[in-house]
C-alpha positions as a Markdown table, in Angstrom:
| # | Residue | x | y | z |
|---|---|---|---|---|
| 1 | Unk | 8.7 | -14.9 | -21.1 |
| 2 | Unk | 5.4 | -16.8 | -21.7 |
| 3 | Unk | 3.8 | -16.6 | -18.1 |
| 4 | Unk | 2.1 | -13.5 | -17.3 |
| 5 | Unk | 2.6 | -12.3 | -13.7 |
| 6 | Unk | -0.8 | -11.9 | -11.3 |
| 7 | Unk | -1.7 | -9.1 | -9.0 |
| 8 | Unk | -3.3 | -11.4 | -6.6 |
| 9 | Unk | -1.5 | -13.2 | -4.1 |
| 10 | Unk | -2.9 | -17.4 | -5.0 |
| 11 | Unk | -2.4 | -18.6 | -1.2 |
| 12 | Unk | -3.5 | -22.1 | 0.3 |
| 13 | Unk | -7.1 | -22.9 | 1.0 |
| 14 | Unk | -5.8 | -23.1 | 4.8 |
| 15 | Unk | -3.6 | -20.3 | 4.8 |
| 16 | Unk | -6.5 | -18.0 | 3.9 |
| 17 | Unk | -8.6 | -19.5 | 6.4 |
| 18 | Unk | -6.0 | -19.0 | 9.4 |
| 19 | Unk | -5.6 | -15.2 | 8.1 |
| 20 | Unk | -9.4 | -15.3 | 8.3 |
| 21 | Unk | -9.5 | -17.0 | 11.7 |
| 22 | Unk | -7.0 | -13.9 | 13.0 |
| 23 | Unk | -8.9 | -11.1 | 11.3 |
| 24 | Unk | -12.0 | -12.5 | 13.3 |
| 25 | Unk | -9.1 | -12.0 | 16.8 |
| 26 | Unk | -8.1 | -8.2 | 16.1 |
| 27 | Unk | -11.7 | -7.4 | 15.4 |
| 28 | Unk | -13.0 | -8.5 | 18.6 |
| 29 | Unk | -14.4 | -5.2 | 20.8 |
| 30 | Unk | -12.0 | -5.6 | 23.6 |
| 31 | Unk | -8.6 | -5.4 | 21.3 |
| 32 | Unk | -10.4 | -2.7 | 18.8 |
| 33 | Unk | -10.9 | -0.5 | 22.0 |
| 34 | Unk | -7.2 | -1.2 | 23.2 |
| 35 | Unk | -6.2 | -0.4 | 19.4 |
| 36 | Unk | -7.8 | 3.0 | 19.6 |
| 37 | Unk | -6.3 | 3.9 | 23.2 |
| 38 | Unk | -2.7 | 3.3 | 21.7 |
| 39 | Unk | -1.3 | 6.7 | 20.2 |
| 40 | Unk | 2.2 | 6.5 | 19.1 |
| 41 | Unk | 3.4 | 7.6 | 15.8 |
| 42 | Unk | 5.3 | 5.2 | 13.2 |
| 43 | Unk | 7.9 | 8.4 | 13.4 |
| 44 | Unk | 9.0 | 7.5 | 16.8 |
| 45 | Unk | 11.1 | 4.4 | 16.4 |
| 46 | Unk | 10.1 | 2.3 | 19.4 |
| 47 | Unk | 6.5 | 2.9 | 18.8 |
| 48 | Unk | 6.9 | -1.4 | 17.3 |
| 49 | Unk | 7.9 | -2.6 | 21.0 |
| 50 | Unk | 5.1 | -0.5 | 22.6 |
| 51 | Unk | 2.8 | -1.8 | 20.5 |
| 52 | Unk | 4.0 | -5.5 | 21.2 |
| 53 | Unk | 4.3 | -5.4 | 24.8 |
| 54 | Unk | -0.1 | -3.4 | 25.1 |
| 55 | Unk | -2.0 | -4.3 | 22.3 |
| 56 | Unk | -0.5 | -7.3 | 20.6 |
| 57 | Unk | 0.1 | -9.0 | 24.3 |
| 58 | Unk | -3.6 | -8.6 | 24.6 |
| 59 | Unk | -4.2 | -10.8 | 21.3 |
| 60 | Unk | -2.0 | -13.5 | 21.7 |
| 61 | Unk | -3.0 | -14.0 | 25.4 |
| 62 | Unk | -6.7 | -14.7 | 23.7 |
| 63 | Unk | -4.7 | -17.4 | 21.8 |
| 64 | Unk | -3.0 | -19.0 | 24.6 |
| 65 | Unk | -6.4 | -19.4 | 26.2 |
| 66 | Unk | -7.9 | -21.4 | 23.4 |
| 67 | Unk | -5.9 | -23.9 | 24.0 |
| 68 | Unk | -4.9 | -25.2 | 20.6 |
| 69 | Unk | -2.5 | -27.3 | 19.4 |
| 70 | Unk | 1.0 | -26.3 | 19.9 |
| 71 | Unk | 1.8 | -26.3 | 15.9 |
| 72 | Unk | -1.4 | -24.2 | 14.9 |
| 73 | Unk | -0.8 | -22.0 | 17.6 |
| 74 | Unk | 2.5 | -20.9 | 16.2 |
| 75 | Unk | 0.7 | -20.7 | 12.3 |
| 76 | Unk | -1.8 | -18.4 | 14.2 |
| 77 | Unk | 0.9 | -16.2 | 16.0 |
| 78 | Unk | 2.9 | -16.1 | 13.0 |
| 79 | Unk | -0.2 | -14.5 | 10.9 |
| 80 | Unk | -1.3 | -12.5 | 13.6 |
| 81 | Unk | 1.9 | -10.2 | 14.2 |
| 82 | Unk | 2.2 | -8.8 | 10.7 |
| 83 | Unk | -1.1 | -7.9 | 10.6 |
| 84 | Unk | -1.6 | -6.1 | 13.5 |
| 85 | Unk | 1.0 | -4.0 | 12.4 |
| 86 | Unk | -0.7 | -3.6 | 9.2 |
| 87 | Unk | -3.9 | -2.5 | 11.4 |
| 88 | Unk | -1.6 | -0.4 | 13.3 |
| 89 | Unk | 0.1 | 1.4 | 10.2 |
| 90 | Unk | -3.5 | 1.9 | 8.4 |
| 91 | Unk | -4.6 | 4.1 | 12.2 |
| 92 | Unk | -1.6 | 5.8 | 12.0 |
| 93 | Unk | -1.9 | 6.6 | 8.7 |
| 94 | Unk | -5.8 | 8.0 | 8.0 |
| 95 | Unk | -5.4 | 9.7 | 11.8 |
| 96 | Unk | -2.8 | 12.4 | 10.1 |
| 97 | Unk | -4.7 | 12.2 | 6.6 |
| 98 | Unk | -8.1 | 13.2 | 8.1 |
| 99 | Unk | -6.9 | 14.9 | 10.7 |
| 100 | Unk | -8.5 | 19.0 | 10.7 |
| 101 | Unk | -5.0 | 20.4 | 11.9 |
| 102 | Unk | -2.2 | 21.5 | 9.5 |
| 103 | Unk | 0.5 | 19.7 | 12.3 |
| 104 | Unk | 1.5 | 16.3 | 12.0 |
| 105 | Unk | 0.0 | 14.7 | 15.2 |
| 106 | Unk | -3.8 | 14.5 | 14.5 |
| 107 | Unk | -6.5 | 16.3 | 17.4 |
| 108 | Unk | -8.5 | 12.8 | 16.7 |
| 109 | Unk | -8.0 | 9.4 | 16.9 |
| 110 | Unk | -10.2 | 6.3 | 15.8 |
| 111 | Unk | -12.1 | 5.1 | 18.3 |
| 112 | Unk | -13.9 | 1.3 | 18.1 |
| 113 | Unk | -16.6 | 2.5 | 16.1 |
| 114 | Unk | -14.5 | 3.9 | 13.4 |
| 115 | Unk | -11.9 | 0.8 | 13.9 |
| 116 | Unk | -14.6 | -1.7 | 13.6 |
| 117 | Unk | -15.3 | -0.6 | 10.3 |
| 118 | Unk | -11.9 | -2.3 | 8.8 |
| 119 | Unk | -12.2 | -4.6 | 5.8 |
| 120 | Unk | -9.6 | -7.5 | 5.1 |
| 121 | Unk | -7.8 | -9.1 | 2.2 |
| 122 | Unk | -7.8 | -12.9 | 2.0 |
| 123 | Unk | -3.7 | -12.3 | 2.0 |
| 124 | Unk | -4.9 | -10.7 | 5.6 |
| 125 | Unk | -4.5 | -7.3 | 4.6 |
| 126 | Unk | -6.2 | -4.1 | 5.4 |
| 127 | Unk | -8.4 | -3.9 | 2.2 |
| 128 | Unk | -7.8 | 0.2 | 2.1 |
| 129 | Unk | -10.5 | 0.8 | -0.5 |
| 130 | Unk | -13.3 | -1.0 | 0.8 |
| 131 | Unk | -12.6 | -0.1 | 4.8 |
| 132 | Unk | -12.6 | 3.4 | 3.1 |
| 133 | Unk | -16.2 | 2.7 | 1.7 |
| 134 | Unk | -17.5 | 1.5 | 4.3 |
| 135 | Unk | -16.7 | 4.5 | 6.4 |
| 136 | Unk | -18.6 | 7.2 | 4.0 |
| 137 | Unk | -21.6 | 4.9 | 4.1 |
| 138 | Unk | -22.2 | 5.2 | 7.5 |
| 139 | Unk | -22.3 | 8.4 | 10.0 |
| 140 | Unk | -18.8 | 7.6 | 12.1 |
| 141 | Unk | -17.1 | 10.3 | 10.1 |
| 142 | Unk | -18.0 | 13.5 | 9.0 |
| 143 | Unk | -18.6 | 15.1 | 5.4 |
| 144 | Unk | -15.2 | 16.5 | 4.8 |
| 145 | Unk | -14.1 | 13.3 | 6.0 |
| 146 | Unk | -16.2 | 11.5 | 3.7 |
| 147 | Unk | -15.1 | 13.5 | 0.8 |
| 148 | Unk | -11.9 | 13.2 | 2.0 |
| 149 | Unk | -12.2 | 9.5 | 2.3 |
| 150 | Unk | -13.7 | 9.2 | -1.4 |
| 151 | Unk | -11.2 | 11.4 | -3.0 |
| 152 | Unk | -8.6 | 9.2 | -1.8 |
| 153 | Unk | -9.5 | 6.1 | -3.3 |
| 154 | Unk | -11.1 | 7.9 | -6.1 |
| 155 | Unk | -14.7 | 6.7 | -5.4 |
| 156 | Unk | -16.2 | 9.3 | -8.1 |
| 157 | Unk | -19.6 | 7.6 | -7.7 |
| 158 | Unk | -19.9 | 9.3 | -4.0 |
| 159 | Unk | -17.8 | 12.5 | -5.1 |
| 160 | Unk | -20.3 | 14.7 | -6.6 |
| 161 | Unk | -22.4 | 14.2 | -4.2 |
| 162 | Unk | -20.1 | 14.7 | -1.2 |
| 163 | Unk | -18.7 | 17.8 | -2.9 |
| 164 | Unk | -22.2 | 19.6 | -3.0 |
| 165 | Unk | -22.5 | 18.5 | 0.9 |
| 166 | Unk | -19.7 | 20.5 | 1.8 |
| 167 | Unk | -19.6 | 24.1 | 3.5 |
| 168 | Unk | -18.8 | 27.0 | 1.6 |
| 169 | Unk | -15.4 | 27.3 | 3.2 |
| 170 | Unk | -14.4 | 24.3 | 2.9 |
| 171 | Unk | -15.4 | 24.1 | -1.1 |
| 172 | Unk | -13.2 | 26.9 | -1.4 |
| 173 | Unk | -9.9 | 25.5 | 0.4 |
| 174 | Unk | -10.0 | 22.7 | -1.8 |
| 175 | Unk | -10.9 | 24.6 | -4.8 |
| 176 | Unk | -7.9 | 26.7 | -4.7 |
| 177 | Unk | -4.8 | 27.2 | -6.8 |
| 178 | Unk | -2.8 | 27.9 | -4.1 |
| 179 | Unk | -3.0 | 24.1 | -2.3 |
| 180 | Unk | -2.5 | 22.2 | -5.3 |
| 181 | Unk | -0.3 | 19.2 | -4.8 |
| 182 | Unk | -1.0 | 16.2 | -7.4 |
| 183 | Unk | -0.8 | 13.3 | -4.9 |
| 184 | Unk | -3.5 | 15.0 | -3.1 |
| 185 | Unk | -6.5 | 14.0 | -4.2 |
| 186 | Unk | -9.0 | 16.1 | -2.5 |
| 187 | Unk | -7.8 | 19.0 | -3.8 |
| 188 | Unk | -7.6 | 17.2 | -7.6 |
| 189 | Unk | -11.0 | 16.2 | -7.4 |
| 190 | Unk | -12.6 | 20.0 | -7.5 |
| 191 | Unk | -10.9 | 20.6 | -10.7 |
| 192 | Unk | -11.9 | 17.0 | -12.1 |
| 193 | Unk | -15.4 | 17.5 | -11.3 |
| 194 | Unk | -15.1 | 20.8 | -13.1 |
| 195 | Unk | -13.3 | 19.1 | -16.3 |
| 196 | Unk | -10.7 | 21.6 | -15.5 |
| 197 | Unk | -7.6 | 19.0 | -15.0 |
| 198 | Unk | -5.3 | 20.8 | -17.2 |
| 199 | Unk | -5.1 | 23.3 | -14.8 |
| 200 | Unk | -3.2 | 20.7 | -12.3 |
| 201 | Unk | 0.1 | 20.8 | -14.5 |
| 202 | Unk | 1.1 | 23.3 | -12.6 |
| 203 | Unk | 5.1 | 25.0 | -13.7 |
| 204 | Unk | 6.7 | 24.8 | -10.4 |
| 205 | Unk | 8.8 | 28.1 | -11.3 |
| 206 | Unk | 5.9 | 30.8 | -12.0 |
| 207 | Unk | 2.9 | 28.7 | -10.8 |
| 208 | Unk | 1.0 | 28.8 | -14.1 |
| 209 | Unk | -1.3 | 25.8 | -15.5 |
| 210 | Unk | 0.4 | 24.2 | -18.8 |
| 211 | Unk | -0.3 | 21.2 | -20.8 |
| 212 | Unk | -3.8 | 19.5 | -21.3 |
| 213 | Unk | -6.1 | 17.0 | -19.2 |
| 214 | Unk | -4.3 | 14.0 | -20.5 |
| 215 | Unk | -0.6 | 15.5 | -19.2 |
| 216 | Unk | -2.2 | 15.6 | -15.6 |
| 217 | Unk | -3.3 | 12.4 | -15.9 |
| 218 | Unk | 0.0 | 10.7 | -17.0 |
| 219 | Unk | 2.0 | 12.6 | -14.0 |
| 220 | Unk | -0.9 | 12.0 | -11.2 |
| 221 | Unk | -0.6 | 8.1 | -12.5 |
| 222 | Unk | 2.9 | 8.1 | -11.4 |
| 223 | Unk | 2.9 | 10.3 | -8.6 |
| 224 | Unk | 0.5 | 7.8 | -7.1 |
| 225 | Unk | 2.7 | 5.3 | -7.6 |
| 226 | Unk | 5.3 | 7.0 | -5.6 |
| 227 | Unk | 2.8 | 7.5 | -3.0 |
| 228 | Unk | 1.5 | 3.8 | -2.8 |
| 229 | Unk | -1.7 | 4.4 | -3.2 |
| 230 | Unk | -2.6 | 1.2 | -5.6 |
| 231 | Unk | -6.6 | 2.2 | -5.1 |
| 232 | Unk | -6.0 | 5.9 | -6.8 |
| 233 | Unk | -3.2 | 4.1 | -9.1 |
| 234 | Unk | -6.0 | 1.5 | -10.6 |
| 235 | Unk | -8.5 | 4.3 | -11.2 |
| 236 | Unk | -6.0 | 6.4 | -13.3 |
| 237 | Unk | -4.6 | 3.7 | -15.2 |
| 238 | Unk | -7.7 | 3.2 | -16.4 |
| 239 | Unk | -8.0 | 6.7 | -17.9 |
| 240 | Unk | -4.9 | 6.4 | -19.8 |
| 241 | Unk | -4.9 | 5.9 | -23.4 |
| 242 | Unk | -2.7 | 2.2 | -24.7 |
| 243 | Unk | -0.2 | 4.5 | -25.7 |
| 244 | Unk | -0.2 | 6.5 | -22.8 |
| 245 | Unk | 0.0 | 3.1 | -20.9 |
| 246 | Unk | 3.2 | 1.9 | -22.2 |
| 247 | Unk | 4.7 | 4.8 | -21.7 |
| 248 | Unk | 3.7 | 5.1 | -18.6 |
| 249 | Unk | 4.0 | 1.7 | -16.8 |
| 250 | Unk | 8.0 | 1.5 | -16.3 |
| 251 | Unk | 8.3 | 5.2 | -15.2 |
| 252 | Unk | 5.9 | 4.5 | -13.1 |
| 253 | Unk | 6.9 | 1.3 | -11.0 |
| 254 | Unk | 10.7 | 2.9 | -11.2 |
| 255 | Unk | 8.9 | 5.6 | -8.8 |
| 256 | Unk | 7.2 | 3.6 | -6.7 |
| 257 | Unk | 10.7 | 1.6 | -5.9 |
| 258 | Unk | 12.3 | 5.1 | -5.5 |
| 259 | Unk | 9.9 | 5.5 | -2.7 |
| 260 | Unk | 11.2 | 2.5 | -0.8 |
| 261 | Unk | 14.1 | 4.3 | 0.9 |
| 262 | Unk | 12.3 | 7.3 | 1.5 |
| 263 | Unk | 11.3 | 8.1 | 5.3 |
| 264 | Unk | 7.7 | 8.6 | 5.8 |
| 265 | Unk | 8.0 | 11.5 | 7.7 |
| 266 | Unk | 9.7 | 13.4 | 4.3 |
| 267 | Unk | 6.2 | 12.8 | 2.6 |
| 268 | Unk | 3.6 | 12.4 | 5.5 |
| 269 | Unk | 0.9 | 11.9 | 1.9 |
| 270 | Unk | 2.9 | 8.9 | 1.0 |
| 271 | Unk | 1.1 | 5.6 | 2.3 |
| 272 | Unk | 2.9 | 2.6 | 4.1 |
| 273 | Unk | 5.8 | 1.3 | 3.0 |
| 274 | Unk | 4.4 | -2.4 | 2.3 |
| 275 | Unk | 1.5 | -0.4 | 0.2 |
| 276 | Unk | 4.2 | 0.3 | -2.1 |
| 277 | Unk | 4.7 | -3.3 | -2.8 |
| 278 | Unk | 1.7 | -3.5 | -3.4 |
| 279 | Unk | 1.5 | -1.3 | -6.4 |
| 280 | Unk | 4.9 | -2.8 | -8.0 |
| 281 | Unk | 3.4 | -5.7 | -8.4 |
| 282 | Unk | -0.3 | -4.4 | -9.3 |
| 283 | Unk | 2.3 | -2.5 | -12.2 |
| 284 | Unk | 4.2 | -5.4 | -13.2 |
| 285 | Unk | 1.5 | -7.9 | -13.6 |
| 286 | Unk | 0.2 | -4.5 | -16.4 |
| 287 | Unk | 3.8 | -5.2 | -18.1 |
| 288 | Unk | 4.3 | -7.0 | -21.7 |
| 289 | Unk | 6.8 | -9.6 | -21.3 |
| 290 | Unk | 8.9 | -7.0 | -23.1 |
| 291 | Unk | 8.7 | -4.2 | -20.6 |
| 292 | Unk | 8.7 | -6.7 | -17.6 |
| 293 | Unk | 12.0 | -7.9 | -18.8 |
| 294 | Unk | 13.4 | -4.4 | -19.2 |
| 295 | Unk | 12.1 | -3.7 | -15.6 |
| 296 | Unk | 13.7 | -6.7 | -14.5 |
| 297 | Unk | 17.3 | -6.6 | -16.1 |
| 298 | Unk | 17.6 | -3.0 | -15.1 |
| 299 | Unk | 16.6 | -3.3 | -11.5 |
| 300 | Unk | 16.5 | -6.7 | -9.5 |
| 301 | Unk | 17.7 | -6.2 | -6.2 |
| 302 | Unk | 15.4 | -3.4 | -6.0 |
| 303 | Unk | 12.4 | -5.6 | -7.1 |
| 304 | Unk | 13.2 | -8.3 | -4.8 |
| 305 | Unk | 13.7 | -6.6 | -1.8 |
| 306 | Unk | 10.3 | -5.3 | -2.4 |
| 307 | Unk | 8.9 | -8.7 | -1.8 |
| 308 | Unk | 10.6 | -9.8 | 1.0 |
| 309 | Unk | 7.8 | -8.0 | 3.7 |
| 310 | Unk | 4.7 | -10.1 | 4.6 |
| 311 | Unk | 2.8 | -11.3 | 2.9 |
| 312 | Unk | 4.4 | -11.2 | -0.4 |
| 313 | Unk | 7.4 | -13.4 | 0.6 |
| 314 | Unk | 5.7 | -16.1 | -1.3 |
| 315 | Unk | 5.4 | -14.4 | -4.5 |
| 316 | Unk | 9.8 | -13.4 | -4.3 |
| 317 | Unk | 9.7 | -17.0 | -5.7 |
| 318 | Unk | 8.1 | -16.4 | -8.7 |
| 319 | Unk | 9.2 | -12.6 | -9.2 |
| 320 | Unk | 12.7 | -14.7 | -9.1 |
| 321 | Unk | 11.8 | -17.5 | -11.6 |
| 322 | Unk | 10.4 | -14.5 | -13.6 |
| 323 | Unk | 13.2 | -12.8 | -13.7 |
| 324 | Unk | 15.0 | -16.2 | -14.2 |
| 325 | Unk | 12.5 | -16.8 | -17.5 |
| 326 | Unk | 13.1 | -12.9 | -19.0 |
| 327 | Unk | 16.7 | -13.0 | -19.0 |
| 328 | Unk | 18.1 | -11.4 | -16.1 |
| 329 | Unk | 21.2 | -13.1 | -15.9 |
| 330 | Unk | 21.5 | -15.6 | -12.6 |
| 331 | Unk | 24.9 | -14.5 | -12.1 |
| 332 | Unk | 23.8 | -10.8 | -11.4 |
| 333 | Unk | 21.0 | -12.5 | -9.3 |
| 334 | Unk | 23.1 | -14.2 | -7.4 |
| 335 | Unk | 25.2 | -10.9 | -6.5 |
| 336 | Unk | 22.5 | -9.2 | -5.8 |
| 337 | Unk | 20.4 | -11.4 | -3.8 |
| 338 | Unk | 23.4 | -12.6 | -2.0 |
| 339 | Unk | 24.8 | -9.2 | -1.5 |
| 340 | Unk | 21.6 | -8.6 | 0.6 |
| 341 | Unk | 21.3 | -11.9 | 2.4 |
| 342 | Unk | 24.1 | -10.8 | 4.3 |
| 343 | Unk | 22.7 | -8.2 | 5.8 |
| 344 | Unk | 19.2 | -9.1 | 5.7 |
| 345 | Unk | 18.0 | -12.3 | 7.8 |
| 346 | Unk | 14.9 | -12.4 | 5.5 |
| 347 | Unk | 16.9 | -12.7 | 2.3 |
| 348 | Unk | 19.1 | -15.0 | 4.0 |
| 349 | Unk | 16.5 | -17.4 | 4.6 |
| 350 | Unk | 15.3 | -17.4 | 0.9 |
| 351 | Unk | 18.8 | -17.4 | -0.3 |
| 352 | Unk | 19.7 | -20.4 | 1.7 |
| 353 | Unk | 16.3 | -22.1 | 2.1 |
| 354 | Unk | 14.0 | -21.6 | -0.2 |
| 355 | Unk | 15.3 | -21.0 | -3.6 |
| 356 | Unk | 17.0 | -24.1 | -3.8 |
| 357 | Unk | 13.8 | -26.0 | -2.4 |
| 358 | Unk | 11.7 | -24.7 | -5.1 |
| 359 | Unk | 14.0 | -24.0 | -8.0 |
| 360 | Unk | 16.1 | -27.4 | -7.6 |
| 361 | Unk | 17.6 | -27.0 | -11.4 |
| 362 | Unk | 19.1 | -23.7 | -10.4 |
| 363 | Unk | 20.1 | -23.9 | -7.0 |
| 364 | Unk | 23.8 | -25.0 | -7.9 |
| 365 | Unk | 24.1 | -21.8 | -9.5 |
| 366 | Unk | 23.1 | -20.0 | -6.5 |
């Protein structure tokens, strides 16, 4: 394979500036305060149609009153939906995560001053790290929601600081033995700051420390992976030696495509399923043409159907003509792709559509 894969999305000069155009829509104060007054959780399955018949109504009844042409209008509603949910899913998300009670419905929700805050992708994506940053540089959130916040993301240039900020008590629940969980960062990040990582590798039978600093960071770069936290995932990566790297990468992304089918609810830690996709093809794009090809040939529908949620359906074309180019053969493509397109309308659509549009040379053998 002689093309490398990207981790950035390339999209159309006009396709980023409609995303742009939305972003400017959900951030207006009047749908940010009807955002924070709508308190379902993702765990209560028709929490999707609540949210489309309150908040989303609200946006796309702005649209209608620009009065736009008909064809731009329907560009603008088709951005708009998937990213609303994507705002929706972020709330949901760092309302349980910084929430002070052990349960899983959070005491607080973000209000407009907190929701305001939110930082976008030019894919129109929540950008995770940077809304995080800019929340711990102003005073909307606490201290142990600040250090929260930074542990998260691993933003070790605010850490130390943070950390000395803390209370007493709350030094000592996250310094402590007992609470260690490795895709939890805040309670890493005492033991980091100490250069005591080794002591993270825990043995799940008698609750001992084992193994070194550069064990814990191996296992916390795939547990991250699992969790979809791409942010965290970077940071690490960067820690690992080039050996460590390569043996790392495919256990790693194999993990994070475990995660796919997993309910949220089974690992409240574990961030939004489209996040996921995110760090598969943050991991691939780390691969050799040798490892990507292993990835590939070993599991294909899996890697597909991660890129079939927006806004990665444009890059399923050229995860396909990668795998196409690495030697996954088209005949177990074909199964496995069209094994899915009956069941899925989004793979039906590229299996039907768009495949043979932009890979003209192979369509017949689809």
């Amino acid at each position: 394979m002689e093309k490398q894969l990207s981790c950035v999305l390339m999209l159309p000069l006009k396709q980023i500036a409609l995303r742009r155009f939305a972003a400017t829509l959900w951030n207006e104060p009047d749908i940010l305060a009807s955002i924070g007054k709508f308190r379902e959780r993702i765990q209560y399955g028709d929490y999707q149609k609540k949210w489309c018949g309150t908040v989303e109504f609200e946006v796309l009844d702005k649209i209608s009153k620009l009065q736009l042409p008909e064809s731009l209008t329907k560009q603008i509603i088709q951005i708009l939906k998937p990213m609303g949910l994507r705002i929706l899913r972020w709330k949901i998300f760092h309302e349980a995560f910084l929430s002070q009670s052990n349960c899983d419905y959070p005491f607080e929700y973000f209000n407009v001053s907190i929701l305001e805050k939110l930082c976008w992708t030019t894919a129109g994506t929540v950008d995770y790290r940077k809304t995080a940053e800019e929340l711990i540089l102003c005073n909307v959130v606490d201290i142990v929601k600040r250090y929260k916040l930074a542990c998260l993301y691993c933003l070790d240039h605010y850490i130390p600081e943070f950390w000395k900020e803390l209370p007493q008590e709350n030094k000592m629940y996250f310094y402590n033995r007992k609470h260690i969980r490795l895709p939890l960062l805040q309670f890493c990040w005492p033991y980091i700051l100490k250069g005591e990582e080794y002591k993270l590798c825990v043995n799940s039978i008698t609750g001992n420390p084992f193994g070194d600093s550069t064990l814990f960071q191996q296992r916390i770069f795939t547990c991250l992976s699992f969790a979809g936290n791409k942010a965290a995932v970077k940071y690490f990566f960067q820690k690992l030696s080039l050996e460590e790297r390569e043996a790392s990468l495919i256990n790693a992304a194999n993990s994070a495509l475990g995660s796919q089918n997993v309910e949220p609810g089974h690992y409240p830690w574990r961030f939004p399923k489209e996040n996921v996709t995110d760090v598969v093809f943050y991991l691939l794009s780390l691969m050799n043409p040798e490892q990507q090809s292993r990835f590939f040939r070993e599991r294909p529908s899996d890697v597909l159907e991660c890129f079939l949620d927006w806004p990665w359906q444009d890059a399923f074309l050229n995860i396909a003509d990668a795998m196409w180019r690495s030697g996954t053969s088209c005949k177990k493509l074909r199964h496995s792709v069209g094994q899915d397109a009956e069941k899925d309308s989004k793979f039906r659509l590229l299996f039907t559509k768009f495949v043979p549009e932009f890979f003209p040379a192979q369509s017949e053998r689809f």
